[in-house]
N, C-alpha and C positions, 0 to 999 in steps of 0.2 A: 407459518405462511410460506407456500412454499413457488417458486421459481414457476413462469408460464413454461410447460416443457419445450410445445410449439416453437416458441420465440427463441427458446433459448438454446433448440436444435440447429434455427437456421442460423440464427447467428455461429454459433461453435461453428459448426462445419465450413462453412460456405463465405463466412465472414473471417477464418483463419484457425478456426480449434474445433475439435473437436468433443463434445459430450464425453464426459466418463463414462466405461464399459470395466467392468474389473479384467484384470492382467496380471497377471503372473512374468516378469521377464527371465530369459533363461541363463543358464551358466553356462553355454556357449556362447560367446560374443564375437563370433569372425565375423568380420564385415564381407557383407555382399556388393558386388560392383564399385567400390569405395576406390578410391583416388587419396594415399596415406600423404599426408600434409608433413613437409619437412620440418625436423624442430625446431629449426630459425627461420620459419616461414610468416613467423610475425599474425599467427592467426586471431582475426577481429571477433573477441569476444563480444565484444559492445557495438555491434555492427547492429546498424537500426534500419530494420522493414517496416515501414507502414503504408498507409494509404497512399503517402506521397514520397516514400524515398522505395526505388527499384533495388532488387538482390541484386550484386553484380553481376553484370555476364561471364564470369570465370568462375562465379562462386562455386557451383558444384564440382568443377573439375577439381578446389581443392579440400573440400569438407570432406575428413575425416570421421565416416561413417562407422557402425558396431552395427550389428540386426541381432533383434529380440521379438521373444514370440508372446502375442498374450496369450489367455485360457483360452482363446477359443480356435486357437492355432495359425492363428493369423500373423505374420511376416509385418514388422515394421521399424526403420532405421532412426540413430539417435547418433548424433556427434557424440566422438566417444568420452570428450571430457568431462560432456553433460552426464550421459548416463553413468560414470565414473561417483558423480557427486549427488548424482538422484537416487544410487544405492544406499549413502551413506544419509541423507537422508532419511530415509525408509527406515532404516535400522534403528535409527535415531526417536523416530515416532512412532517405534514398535517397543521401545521401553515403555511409553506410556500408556501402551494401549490402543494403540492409532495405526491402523494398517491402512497404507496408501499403494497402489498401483497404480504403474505407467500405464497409461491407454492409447494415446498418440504420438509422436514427434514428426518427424522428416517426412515431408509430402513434394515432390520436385515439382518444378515447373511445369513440367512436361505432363504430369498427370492435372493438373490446376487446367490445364489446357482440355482436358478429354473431359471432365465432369463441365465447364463452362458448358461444351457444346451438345454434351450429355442432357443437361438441364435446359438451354435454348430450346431441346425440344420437344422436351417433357415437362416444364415449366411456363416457356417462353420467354421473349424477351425483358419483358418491362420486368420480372422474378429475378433475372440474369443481373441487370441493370440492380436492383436493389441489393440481393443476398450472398451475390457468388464477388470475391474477393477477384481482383484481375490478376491473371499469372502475373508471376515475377513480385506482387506487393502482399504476397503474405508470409506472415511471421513462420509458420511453420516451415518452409523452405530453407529456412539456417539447418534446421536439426537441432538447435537451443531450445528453442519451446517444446513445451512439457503438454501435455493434457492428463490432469491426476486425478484418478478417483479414490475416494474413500471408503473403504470395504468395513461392513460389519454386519458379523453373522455369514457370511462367504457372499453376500452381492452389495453393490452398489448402493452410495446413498445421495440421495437429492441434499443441498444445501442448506437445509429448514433454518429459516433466521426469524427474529424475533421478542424471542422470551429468554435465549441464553445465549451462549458464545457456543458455535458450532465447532464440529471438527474439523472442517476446513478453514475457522480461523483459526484457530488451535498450530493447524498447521503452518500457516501465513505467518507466522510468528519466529516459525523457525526457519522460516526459507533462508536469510541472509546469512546465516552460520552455516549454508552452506553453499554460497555462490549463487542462489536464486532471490528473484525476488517477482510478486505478483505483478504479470502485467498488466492488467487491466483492472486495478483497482476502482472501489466504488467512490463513484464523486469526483471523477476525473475523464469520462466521456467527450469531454470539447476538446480534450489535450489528446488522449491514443486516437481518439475517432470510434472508441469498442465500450459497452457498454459493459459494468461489475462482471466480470470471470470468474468464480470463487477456483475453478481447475485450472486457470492459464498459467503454468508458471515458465519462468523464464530464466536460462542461466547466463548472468555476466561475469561471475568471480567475485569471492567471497569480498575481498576490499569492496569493492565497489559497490555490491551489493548489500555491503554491509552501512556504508553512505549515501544511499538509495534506503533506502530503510530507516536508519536515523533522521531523514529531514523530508520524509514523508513527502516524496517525488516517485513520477514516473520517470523510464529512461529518456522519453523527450525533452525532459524539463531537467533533466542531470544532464545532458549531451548538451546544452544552450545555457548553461551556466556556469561560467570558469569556476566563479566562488564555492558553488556547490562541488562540484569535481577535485575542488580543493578541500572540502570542508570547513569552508573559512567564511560562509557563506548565513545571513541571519538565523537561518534554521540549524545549524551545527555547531556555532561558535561562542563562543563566553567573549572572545576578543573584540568580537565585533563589534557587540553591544557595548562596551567599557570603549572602546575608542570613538564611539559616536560624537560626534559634535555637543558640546554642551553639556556633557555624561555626568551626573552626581554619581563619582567613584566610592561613594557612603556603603554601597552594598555589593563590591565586587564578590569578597568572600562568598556571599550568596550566591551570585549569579553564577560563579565558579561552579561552587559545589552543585549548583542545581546541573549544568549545562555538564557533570560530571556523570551523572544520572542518562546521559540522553539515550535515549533506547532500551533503556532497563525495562525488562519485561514484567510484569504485575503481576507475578504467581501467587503462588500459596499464601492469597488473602494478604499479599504485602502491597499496599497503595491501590487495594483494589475493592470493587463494590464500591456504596452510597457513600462513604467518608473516604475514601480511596486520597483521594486529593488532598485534602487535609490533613492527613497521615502524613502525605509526601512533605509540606508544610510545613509540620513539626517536627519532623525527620530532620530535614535541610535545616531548621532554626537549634535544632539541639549540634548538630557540626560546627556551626560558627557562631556555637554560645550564646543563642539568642532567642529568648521564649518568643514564638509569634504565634497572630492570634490567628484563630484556625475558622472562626467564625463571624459572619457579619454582625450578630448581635453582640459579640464581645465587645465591639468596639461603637455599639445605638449611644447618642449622645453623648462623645465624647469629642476632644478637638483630634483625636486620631483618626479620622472618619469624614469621607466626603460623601453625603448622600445621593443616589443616582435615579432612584427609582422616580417614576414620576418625570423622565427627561424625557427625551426624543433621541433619539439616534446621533443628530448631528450637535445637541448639546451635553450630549454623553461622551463622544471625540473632541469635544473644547474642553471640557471638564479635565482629560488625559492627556493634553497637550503641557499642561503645567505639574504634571505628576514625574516624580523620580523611579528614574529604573529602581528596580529591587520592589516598590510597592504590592500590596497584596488588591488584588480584585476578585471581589465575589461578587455569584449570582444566587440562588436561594438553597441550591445545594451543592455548590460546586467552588473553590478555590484556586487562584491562578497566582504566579507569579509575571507582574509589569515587564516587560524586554525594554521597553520604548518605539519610538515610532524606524522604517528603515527608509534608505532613499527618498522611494517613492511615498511617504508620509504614510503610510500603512501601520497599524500599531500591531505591536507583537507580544505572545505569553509564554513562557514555558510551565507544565502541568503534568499532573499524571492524569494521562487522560483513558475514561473505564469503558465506553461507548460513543458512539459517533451518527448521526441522523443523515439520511442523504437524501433528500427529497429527488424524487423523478424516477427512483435508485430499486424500488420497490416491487409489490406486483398490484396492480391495480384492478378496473375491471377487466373482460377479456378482450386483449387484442389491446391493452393498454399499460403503459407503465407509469405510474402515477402515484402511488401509494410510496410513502419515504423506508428508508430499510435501515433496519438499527444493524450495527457493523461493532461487533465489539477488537478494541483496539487491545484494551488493558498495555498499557504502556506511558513511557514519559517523552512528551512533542515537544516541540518548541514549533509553534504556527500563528499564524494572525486571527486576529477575534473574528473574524467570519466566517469560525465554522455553525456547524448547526449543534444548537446546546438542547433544542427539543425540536423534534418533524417541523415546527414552523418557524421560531426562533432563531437569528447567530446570537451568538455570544455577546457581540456589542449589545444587541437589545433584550439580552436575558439580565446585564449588570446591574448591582441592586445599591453597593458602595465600593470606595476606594478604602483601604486601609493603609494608612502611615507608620510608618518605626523608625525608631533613631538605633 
C-alpha cells in the first residue's frame, strides 16, 4: 500500500519537508554565507519549531551552516553538527545494506517567504492558507531537519508499508544512536500538528534522542515533561512503578530486569515475529528464576487466572485496578507485562512490541486518509493499553485474561 503521492508532496514541501529525491552529499563541506557559532555559544539543539512556537529572530545569524550538493547538483545547506552525525549514520545503514541520502535540510525564512507568494499566485489563497507553513514556523529553518531518502537500485523508494517492516523503519530504528530521532511519527498528528513522515528526521543529540526514543515521545511531549527529560518518568523507569503508592514490591526483580530491556531492538528473530513477546516473557522469567507462563491457555481454569473476555471495557479497568504490578496480561496473541495504574489512573505495560496499528494513519480512498497503517516497531515500550493491538481494537479491549505468580 503505498503513500498518496499528491498528499504527501504538499504536505512535505509546503508543510516543512520535503519528498525524498536521491543525493549524493559532497566531500567538500565549506559553508556558504554561514555566520560560525562560537563553541561556548550554548547552541540549542532542542530548539522547537512548530506550528506555534516561532525560529528566533537571531537564529540565522548564528546557525552554523556546511553546503552539500545532491545528484542532481543542486546547493543545499545542513547545520554542521547535523550533517557531522547524518554521515555517520549513513555509514552505519550501509553495513546492512541500506543506502540513505540527504535530500533536504536548511530552507531560511526568507525563501519560506518567496514560495508563500510564489504560490498566493499560482495556487491562491485558501491553497496558501491550508499547505504553505508561515515563515519563521518551519522546522526546516534550524538546519537539524533532515529529509532522507532511501536508495535502491540507484533511485528512490516510496515507503511501501503493510506486509513487512520497510527500510525506512529499519532505518528509524537507528536514528537515536545517532542523535536523531523521527519527527513526525505515526499516531502522534494532534501533538506535532504533521501527519507519519517516514523521511522527517531530526537531530537533538544522541542522549536525548536516545530518551526520546526509549519512551516513545515526540520532542513536544519530551520538552513538557520534566520526568521524561529526566528519564524518571512512567515510560522510562523501573523506579517509578516500585514507588507507586500501594506497590506490591513481590516483583521488582522483574520489573527491573524488564524496564532493563527498554529500547532493545528485536533483530535477528530475538522477541520478534507472532511469539515475539512471549519470548520476551520467558527470557525476563528465566533472569529472575522464575518459569512464567507465556500463554493464556496455560493458565484456562486455574486460580492463576482472571478471566476477561466477555467484559466491556470499563469492567476490564475494574478487574486491573485490583491486580499487582509484575502480573502477566494476555490478549489472543500477544503478552504483556502489568506496570500499574500512573497519576492520572491510566494503566500501564511494558512488552516487546513487533507492530503497531494506526488508524487514520494510512491511505485510504483518494483524497482520503482513512485506511489504518501497520508500522512495525520491533522493539521493548513501556506505554499504556491504548494502543492499537489490531486496525480497530486497544489493547484494553483486545484483553482475554490476567495471569498471577508468586
Amino acid at each position: 500500500m503505498k503513500k498518496n503521492k499528491i498528499a504527501a508532496f504538499a504536505l512535505a514541501i509546503f508543510l516543512g519537508a520535503n519528498v525524498p529525491a536521491y543525493a549524493l552529499p559532497v566531500e567538500d563541506t565549506a559553508a556558504v554565507g554561514k555566520v560560525t557559532a562560537p563553541a561556548d555559544s550554548g547552541f540549542d539543539y532542542l530548539l522547537l519549531v512548530n506550528k506555534a512556537n516561532k525560529l528566533p529572530d537571531d537564529y540565522e545569524a548564528r546557525v552554523d551552516l556546511v553546503t552539500v550538493k545532491n545528484v542532481f547538483g543542486k546547493e543545499f545547506q545542513v547545520e554542521r553538527e547535523t550533517y557531522k552525525h547524518f554521515m555517520d549514520l549513513r555509514e552505519d545503514l550501509q553495513k546492512d545494506g541500506i543506502q540513505i541520502e540527504l535530500e533536504s535540510a536548511y530552507r531560511s525564512v526568507a525563501r519560506q517567504k518567496e514560495l508563500t507568494e510564489e504560490l498566493r499566485v499560482t495556487e491562491g489563497e485558501d491553497y496558501v492558507k491550508y499547505y504553505v507553513a508561515v515563515p519563521g514556523y518551519s522546522e526546516h529553518h534550524t538546519g537539524m531537519a533532515l529529509d532522507v531518502a532511501v536508495v535502491e537500485n540507484g533511485k528512490t523508494t516510496d515507503d511501501v508499508y503493510g506486509e513487512a517492516e520497510t527500510s525506512y523503519q529499519k532505518m528509524h530504528r537507528r536514528l537515536a544512536a545517532h542523535g536523531f530521532i523521527l519527527r513526525y511519527p505515526p499516531g502522534k498528528a494532534a501533538v506535532t500538528g504533521y501527519a507519519y513522515e517516514s523521511w522527517h528526521c531530526r537531530y537533538v543529540g544522541q542522549d536525548t534522542a536516545q530518551k526520546i526514543y526509549r519512551q516513545n515521545l515526540t520532542l513536544e511531549e519530551y520538552l513538557s515533561d520534566k520526568a521524561a527529560m529526566s528519564g524518571q518518568g512512567p515510560r522510562a523507569s523501573a523506579e517509578y512503578w516500585l514507588n507507586r503508592p500501594n506497590t506490591d514490591r513481590r516483583h521488582a526483580a522483574l520489573i527491573r530486569e524488564a524496564f532493563g530491556r527498554l529500547g532493545q531492538i528485536c533483530d535477528n528473530n530475538e522477541f520478534a515475529g507472532e511469539n515475539g513477546s512471549m519470548q520476551f516473557i520467558a527470557e525476563l522469567g528465566k533472569r529472575v528464576g522464575v518459569k512464567l507462563p507465556t500463554k493464556p491457555e496455560k493458565l484456562k481454569n486455574t486460580k492463576a487466572t482472571i478471566a476477561l473476555s466477555g467484559l466491556n471495557r470499563s469492567e476490564k479497568l475494574a478487574c486491573l485496578q485490583n491486580v499487582a504490578l509484575g502480573s502477566l496480561l494476555f490478549t489472543n496473541d500477544h503478552a504483556m507485562i502489568y506496570l500499574g495504574t500512573d497519576e492520572a489512573g491510566t494503566p500501564y505495560v511494558i512488552h516487546a512490541s513487533d507492530t503497531r496499528w494506526f488508524p487514520m494513519e494510512g491511505d485510504g480512498s483518494e483524497g482520503e486518509n482513512t485506511a489504518p497503517l501497520k508500522y512495525y516497531t520491533r522493539r521493548v515500550v513501556a506505554e499504556d493499553l491504548f494502543f492499537f493491538d489490531t486496525p480497530t481494537e486497544q489493547a484494553i479491549d483486545s484483553l482475554v485474561s490476567i495471569g498471577l505468580w508468586q
